[in-house]
Each structure stands twice: as C-alpha cells, then as structure tokens.
N, C-alpha and C positions, 0 to 999 in steps of 0.2 A: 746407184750413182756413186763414181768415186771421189773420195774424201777434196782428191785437187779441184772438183767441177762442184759441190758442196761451196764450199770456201768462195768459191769466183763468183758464185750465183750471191751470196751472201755479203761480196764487196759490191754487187749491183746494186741491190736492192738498198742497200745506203745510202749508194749515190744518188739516188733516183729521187728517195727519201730527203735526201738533203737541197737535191737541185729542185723540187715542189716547194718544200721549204722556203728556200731563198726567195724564189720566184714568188709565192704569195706570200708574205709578210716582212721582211728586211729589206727596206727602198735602200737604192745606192748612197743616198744622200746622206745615210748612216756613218759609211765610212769616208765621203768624199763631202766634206760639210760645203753648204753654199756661203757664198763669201759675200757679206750684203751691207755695204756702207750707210750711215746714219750720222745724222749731225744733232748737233743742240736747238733743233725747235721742237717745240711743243708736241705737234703733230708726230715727230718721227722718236717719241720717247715712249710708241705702242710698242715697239721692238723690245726695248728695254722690260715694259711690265709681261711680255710672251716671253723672253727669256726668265725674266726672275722668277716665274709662276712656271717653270717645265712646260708649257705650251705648244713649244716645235718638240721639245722630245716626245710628248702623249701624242703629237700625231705623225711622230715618225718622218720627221727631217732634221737634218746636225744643224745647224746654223752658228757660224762665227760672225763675230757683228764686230765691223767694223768703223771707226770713228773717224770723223774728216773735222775739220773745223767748218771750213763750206763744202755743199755739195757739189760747187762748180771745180773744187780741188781734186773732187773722185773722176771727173771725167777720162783722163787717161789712162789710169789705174783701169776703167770699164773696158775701154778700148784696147790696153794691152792685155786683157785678161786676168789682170791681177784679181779685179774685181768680177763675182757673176750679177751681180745687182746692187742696186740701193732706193734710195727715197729723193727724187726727185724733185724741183719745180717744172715746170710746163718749159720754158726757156733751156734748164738744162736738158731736160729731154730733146728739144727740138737742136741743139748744140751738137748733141752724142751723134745723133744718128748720121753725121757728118762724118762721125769720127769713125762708127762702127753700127753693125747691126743689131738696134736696139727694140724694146717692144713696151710700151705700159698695160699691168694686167689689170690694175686696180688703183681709183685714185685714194689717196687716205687721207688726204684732208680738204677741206678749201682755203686754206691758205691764210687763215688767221686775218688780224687787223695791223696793218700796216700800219704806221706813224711816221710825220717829217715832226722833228723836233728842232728846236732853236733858242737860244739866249732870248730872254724876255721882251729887248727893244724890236722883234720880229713878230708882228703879231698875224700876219695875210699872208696868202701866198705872194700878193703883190711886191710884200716887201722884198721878195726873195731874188726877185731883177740884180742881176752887175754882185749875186753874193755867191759862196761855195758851199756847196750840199757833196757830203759825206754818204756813200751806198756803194755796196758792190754793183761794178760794171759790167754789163753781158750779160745780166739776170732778168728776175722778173720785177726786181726791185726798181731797175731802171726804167724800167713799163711804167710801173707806178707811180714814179716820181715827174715822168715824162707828161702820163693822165694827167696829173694834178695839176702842171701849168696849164696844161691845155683847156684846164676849168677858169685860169686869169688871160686868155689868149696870149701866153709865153710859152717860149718853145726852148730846148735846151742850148741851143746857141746862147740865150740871154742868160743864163746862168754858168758856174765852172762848176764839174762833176768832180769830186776827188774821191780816190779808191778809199774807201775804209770799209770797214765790219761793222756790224753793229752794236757790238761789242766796245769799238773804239769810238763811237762816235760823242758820245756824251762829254768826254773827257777830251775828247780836241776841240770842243765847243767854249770860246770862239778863238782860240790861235790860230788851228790848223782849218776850222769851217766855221761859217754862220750858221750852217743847220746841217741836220743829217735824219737817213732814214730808219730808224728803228720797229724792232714789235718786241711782244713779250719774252722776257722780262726787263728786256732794257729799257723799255717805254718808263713802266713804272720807275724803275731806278732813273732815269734822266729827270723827270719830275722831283723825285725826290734833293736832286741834284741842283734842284732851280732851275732845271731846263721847263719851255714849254712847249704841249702841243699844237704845231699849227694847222697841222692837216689830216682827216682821217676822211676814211671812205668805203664802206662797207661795198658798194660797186664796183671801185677798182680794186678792191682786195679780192674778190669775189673771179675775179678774172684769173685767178693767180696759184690757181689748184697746186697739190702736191701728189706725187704719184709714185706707186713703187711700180718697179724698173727692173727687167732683166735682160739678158744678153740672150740674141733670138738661137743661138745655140745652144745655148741651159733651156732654155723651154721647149726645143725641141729633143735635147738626149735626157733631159729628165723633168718628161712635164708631171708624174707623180709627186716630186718635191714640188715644186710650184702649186698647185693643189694644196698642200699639206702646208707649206708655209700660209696660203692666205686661210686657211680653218683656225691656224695660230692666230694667227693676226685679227680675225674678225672677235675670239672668241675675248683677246684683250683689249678690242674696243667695246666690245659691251661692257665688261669688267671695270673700263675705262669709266664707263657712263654711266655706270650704276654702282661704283665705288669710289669717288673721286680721291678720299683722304687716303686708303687704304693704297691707292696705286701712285698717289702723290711720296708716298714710303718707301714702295720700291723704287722710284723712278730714284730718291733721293740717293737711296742704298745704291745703288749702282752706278750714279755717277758723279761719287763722294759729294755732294753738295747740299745743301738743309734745306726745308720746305721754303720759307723766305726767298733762301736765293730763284728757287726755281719760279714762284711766285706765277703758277700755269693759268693766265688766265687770254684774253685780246679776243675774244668770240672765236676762240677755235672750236670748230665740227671736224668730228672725226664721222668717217663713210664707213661702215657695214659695208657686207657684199651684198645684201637685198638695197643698200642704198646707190651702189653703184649697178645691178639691174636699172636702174632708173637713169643716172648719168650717162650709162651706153646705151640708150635705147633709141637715139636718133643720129642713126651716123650720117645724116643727110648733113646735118650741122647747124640747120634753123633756128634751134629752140638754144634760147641767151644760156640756158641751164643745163644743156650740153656738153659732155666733153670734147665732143667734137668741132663746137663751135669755138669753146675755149682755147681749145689748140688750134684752130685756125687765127683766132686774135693773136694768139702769141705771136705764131708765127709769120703772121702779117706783120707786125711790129720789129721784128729780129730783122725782115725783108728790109724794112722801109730806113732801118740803122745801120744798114750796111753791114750787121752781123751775120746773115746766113744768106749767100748767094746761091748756093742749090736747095731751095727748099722739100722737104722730103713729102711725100702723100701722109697725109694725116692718116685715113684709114689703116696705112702699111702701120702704122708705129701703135696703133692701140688695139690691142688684143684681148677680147672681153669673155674669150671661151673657158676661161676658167673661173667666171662667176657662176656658172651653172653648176 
C-alpha cells in the first residue's frame, strides 16, 4: 500500500474515532449551555445548590442560571428565545403557552405557605372589605388572595389590588396598602416589622405548584440535556432534604446573602422525581393531588379573570416522559 493511501486510511480512522466519541459521551449542552431562569423563592434555590455542588456538570449538561426578580418577568425572554427554561408557577405556565410553545417536565415544589399580612388594627379577612392588598397581578398569588375572600363571601371587586412584590409589601404597609401578600422570608421579616398575619392556608397554597419549564424545542433538539438536568436537580433535592444547614451555605454563598436573611422555612416540599411519578399519574385530572387537576384550577381561574382567553390543553403542556 502506498505511503498517500497509508496516511488517508489513518485520517479515517480518527474521524471515526472521534465522531464515536462525540456521539457517546459529550451532550451538546456541553458547548451550547441551557439558559434557565430562577428567582428568590425557596423552592427555586435547588438550582442554586446543583450548581454550587457540580451537579449539572457530573451529569453532563452546561447550565447558565439565570436570575429574574419575578418569574412573570422571564416570560418573554421564554418566548423570544432568550431563555430555554425556568421555574415556574402553575399561572406562569398557563400565561407562556400563549406566548410560545411551552411544556413542564417536572414539578419542584408545591408552592410553599402563602401569607396576607397587614398593620395590626386588621385582624379577619373581613376587615379587609373597601381596604388595598399589595401582590403581584396575573399570578398565582392573585388565586390565592382571590380564595381567601371567597372563604368571607368577598370577591375582588370589594377590595383594590395594587402591584407590589413581596419584597415591598411590608414597607408600604399602611401608606401605600392595608395588607399585602407575602411568603418566606418576608412573612417572617413583616412580623418582625409589627406586621401581622391574617391569613394562611395550607389548601390554597397547595393549589399553587411550582414547576420547571422548557421550551418544546429544547426538549425536542436536546432531550439528553433535559434528562441530565433533572438527575441534577433530583440529586440536590435529596441533598436539600437531608442536609438542610449545609445547603442553607451554599444557597447563602451564592446569592451574597447570610442564613438570617434567607431564613428558608413556610412548609416548602420540594418533589423528587419518584415524587412527581406520583403527581403525573392521573392525567384524567380527578384526583385534588394531581397535577393535572391543579393545572386545570389554575387555569379555570386565569379563564374566569379574563387573563387567558385561549386556554391551552392541559395534557399539551405537561410532559412527564422524562421522569422515567
């Protein structure tokens, strides 16, 4: 054989070498990191301890993590592409898929313990008739706060909604509101503040799941990442759950703030993916402890506030084939 057909066969056999290579063990996600927006609750600070502990790197996906102040702020960022995912509520999910083709693969929280707080002369929901309640608008917070009267036969006509955070709510109490809706940790810090609580409700909180969210073209060009991020993500809520202090550290570490301020508590559950086998198991939508069900409340509620006029198929948006 001559030395030119030697040499040629030996540029093959590298290639070949290298395209095997590629193809079993380096996912794209390597070079093209998923882009996946997270805010300041409780529930979406798993990202945080999978990133600080190497977790998407050991299973071979890049992830940049992106930070919103709200989640209802990532919404078009989802829809222009900026973003390929984040950590949703049930409402923003049901919002997106207006805007773009969206899917949840897995829920991650249930949604913590909601609180209406209020200046001290406010002690009943009752009182809360002809007064201003501080929450974000178009959420599921507004669910929640909507529930509540509907536990005093009041509806949101007898009250005025004003836009705040929760964040701000404590500190406009009472110039800018009589009450607002909080959870951790600004529950606690309002209390400390002299604010009190007037309303909690482990039922309507309960309604109010959180869920990560991709864009149904990242799960279909690279459902390997998708995969690979939730092996991250389950492996730091166990971690989560059976280290609280140690991951209360990195959560710190990473987004400059000291255990105090974070102060993680309000009955957040965090989902495993053997936990959500259990939340997707009945897409009929019957069972109250469904996700299915839970997304059809939502989004009966978004209908019935004149926030979503085309409501989308529930089954179309929850996609549970990557719990397996």
């Amino acid at each position: 054989m001559s030395k030119k057909y030697t040499i040629l066969g030996v540029f093959l056999i590298i290639i070949i070498c290298l395209s095997a290579s590629c193809s079993s063990n380096s996912p794209a996600s390597l070079s093209t990191p998923l882009k996946v927006e997270w805010t300041d609750w409780p529930g979406d600070y798993t990202i945080l301890v999978a990133d600080q502990m190497g977790l998407f790197k050991k299973n071979g996906v890049n992830v940049d993590l992106i930070h919103y102040d709200l989640s209802t702020k990532a919404l078009p960022d989802l829809a222009g592409g900026k973003l390929d995912g984040g950590i949703l509520t049930m409402s923003d999910l049901l919002l997106a898929a207006n805007l773009t083709d969206i899917k949840a693969v897995m829920v991650s929280d249930n949604g913590g313990q909601y609180s209406l707080v209020a200046s001290p002369d406010i002690k009943t929901v009752t009182d809360l008739q002809g007064k201003r309640i501080g929450l974000n608008l178009h959420t599921s917070g507004e669910m929640f706060v909507t529930e509540m009267l509907k536990t005093k036969y009041l509806t949101a006509n007898e009250v005025t909604f004003v836009e705040l955070s929760p964040d701000q709510v404590s500190a406009s109490i009472p110039n800018q509101i009589d009450a607002g809706l909080v959870w951790e940790p600004y529950t606690s810090q309002a209390i400390k503040q002299g604010k009190v609580v007037v309303f909690q409700s482990d039922f309507i909180s309960s309604l109010l799941p959180r869920l990560i969210v991709f864009r149904s073209s990242v799960i279909e060009q690279h459902p390997q990442d998708i995969h690979a991020f939730l092996r991250a993500w389950d492996e730091a809520v166990q971690y989560r759950n059976t280290h609280p202090q140690e991951s209360l550290s990195l959560i710190a570490n990473a987004t400059s703030k000291n255990a105090s301020q974070l102060n993680i508590t309000g009955k957040i559950t965090l989902f495993s993916i053997a936990d959500n086998v259990g939340l997707f198991s009945n897409p009929a939508g019957s069972d109250p402890s469904s996700i299915y069900f839970l997304a059809g409340t939502n989004r009966d509620f978004l209908v019935s506030a004149g926030y979503l006029t085309s409501p989308p198929s529930i089954n179309s948006l929850l996609d549970p084939t990557f719990l397996k």
